[in-house]
N, C-alpha and C positions, 0 to 999 in steps of 0.2 A: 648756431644752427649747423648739423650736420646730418647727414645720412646712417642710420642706423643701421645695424644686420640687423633688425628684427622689422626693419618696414624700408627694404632696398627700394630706392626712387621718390622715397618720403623725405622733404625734409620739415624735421621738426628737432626740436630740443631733444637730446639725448637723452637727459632727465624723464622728458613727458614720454619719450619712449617706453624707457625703462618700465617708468610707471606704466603705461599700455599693456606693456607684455606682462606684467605681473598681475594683472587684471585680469588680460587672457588666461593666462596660466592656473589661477587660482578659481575660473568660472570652468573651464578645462578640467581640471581638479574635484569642481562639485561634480560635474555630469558624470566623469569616470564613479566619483562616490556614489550618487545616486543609481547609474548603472547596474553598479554592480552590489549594491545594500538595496535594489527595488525588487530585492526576491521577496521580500516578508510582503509588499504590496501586489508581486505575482501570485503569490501561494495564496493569498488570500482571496483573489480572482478566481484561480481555480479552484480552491476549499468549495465559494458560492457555488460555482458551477456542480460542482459532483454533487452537493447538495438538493441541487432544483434537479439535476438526473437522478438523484435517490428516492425524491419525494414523486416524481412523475413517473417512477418504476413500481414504488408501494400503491401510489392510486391507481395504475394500470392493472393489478396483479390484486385489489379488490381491498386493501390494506389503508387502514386511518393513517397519514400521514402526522402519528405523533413524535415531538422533540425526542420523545424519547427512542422511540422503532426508528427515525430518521439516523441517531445519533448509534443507535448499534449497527444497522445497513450498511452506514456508510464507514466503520470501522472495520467491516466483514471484506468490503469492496477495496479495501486500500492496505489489508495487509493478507501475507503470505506465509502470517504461522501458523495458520492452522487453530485458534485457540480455542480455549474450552471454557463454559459460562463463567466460571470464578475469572480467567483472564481478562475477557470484555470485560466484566463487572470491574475490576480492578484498574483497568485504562481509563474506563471514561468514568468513573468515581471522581477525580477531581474534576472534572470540567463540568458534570450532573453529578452535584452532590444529592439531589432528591432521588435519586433512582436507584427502586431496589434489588438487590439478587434475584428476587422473585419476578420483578420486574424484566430482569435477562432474560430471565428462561422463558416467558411467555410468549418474550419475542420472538428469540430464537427459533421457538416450535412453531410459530406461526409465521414465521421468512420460512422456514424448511416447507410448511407445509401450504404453503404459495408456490411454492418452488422456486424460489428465491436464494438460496442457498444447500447445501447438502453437509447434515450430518455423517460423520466418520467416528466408526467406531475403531479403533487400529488397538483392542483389547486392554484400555487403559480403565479402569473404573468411570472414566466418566466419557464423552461425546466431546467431540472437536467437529469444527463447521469452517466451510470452505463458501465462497459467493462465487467460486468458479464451479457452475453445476454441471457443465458438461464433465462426463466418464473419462478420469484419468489417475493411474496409480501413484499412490504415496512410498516414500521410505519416509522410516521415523528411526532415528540414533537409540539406542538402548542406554546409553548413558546420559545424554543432555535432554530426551524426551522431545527433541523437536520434530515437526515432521515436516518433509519438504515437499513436493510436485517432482513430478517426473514426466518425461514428454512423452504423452500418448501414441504419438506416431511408433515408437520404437516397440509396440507393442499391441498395434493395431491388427494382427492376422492371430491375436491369442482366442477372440472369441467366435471365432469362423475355426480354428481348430476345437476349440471346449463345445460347438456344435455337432461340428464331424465328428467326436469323437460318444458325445453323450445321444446324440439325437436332441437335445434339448432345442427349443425356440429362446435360443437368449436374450433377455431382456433388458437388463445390466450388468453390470460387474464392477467389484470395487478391488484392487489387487494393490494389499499391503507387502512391502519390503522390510528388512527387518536387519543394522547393523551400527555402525560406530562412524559416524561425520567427521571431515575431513579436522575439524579442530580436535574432536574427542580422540581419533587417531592419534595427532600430536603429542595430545598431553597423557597420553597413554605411553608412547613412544619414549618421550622424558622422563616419566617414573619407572621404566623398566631399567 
């Protein structure tokens, strides 16, 4: 029997110390694991969550809450490409294998026309849609075709001049940029 540096004032077996501390250590060990591996059980809390605000947004705004309208909404809500119906279609195609292009698009037109989202034309053949509906301008890359957000405040006194300047009552405005993102720079930069 001796006093151990892992339990000073304790006496016990060194042994059964030892063993103690490897106990702690190794239950120690789980919770650090659990910690920090309980994002898959975070994300899956807040997945539900934006879920029940997607489906409580679609029935507020007069919309059948189906897996399928829930399942485009909330993929509109949580990214920031900008995509265009073949893109959605192509995301959630694995996860709703039953749902069809045609399927997109009905949706789409009917979040737009809820006002649920807003269509972007940025003069590609086809429509990209945004679930951020308030008035704010895009750039899109001419070579990677992505298009980004840009912060409205930096161009909030443009439609108080397009007033003064026309006479018009403006009602909206949608203001496309147009040039080469900071990656497509690079790899431009390396082939030159």
């Amino acid at each position: 029997w001796q006093c151990c540096r892992y339990s000073p004032g304790f006496r016990v077996p060194i042994t059964q110390c030892a063993l103690l501390f490897d106990s702690f250590n190794k239950s120690l060990d789980r919770l650090i694991f659990l910690f920090y591996n309980n994002d898959y059980h975070l994300e899956s809390i807040l997945k539900e969550e934006a879920m029940e605000q997607s489906v409580t947004l679609l029935k507020k705004h007069g919309l059948k809450a189906t897996p399928q309208r829930i399942a485009i909404y909330d993929y509109l809500l949580h990214t920031e490409a900008h995509p265009t119906v073949d893109t959605i279609y192509a995301s959630l195609h694995p996860t709703h294998p039953t749902m069809s292009l045609a399927t997109v698009y009905k949706t789409v037109e009917s979040l737009r026309e809820a006002g649920l989202i807003q269509q972007l034309n940025v003069g590609e053949e086809c429509f990209r849609y945004d679930a951020r509906t308030s008035s704010h301008p895009h750039v899109q890359c001419l070579h990677c075709r992505r298009v980004f957000d840009l912060d409205p405040a930096s161009f909030a006194d443009l439609s108080d001049r397009a007033r003064a300047q026309s006479s018009f009552l403006i009602t909206q405005a949608q203001l496309y940029f147009y040039g080469l993102c900071p990656e497509c720079q690079q790899v431009q930069d390396a082939s030159d």
